[in-house]
N, C-alpha and C positions, 0 to 999 in steps of 0.2 A: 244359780250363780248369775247375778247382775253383770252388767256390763264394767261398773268400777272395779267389783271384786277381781271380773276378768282380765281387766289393765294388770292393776294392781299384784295378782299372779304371775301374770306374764312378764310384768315389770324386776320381780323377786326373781326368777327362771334364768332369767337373760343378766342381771347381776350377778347370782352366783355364778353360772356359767362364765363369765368375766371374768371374776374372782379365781375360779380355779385354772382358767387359761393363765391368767398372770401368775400365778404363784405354779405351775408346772413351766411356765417361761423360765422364772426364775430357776428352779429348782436347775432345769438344763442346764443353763448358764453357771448355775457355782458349781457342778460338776465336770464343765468342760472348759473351763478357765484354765488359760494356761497357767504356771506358777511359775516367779522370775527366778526361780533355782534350774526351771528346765529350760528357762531361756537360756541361761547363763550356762547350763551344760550345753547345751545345742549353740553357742557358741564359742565355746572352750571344745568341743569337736568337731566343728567347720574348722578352726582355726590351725588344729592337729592336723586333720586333713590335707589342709592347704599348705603344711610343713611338710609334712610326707611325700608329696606328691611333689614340692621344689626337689627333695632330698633323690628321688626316684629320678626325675629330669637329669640333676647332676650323676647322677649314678650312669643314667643310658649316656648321657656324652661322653662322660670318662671313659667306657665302657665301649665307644664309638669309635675315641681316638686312641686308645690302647691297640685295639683292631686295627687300627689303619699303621702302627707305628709294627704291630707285627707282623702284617703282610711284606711292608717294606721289608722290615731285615729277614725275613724268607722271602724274597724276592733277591734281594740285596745275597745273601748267603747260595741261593742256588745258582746267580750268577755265577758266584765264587766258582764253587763246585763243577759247573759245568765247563770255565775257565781252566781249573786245575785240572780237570779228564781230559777236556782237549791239551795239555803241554804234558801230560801225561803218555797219553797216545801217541802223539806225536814225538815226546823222546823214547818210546818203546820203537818207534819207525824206525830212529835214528839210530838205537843201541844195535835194532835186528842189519840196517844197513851194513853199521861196521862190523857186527859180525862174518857176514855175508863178503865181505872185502877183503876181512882177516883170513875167512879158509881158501880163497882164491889163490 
């Protein structure tokens, strides 16, 4: 083998090799292309997402101030409660007084 034939070889070698890098490039690429159906799903479920998660925010405030409106009225109610024990107690003082008058 001469020195041309040796180009020449070498030259054919490094072309094909070429040729197959590029068409496995490709080949990758239209395998792993995305397709605008999954774009369009991956953003038709960001979009759910980011509905869900408003609905969930409105949920924990609501959710927040319900809490806070039934703490008041048991707060508000055991006032009551502890109001009517004490006049309570205190007219049993009163009843037991005039009894205590009346057997005198």
């Amino acid at each position: 083998m001469n020195r041309t034939e040796f180009i020449i070889t070498t030259a054919i070698i490094l072309f094909a090799a070429f040729v197959m890098g590029w068409f496995a490039n490709w080949l990758v690429h239209r395998f792993t292309r995305v397709r605008q159906s999954d774009v369009a799903d991956l953003d038709r479920m960001s979009q759910e997402l980011h509905e869900a998660e408003e609905t969930r925010d409105q949920a924990i405030t609501y959710l927040q101030q319900r809490e806070a409106e039934l703490s008041n009225q048991l707060a508000q109610t055991e006032a009551e409660l502890r109001a009517a024990m004490d006049g309570l107690q205190a007219a049993r003082q009163e009843a037991e007084e005039l009894r205590m008058h009346l057997q005198e």
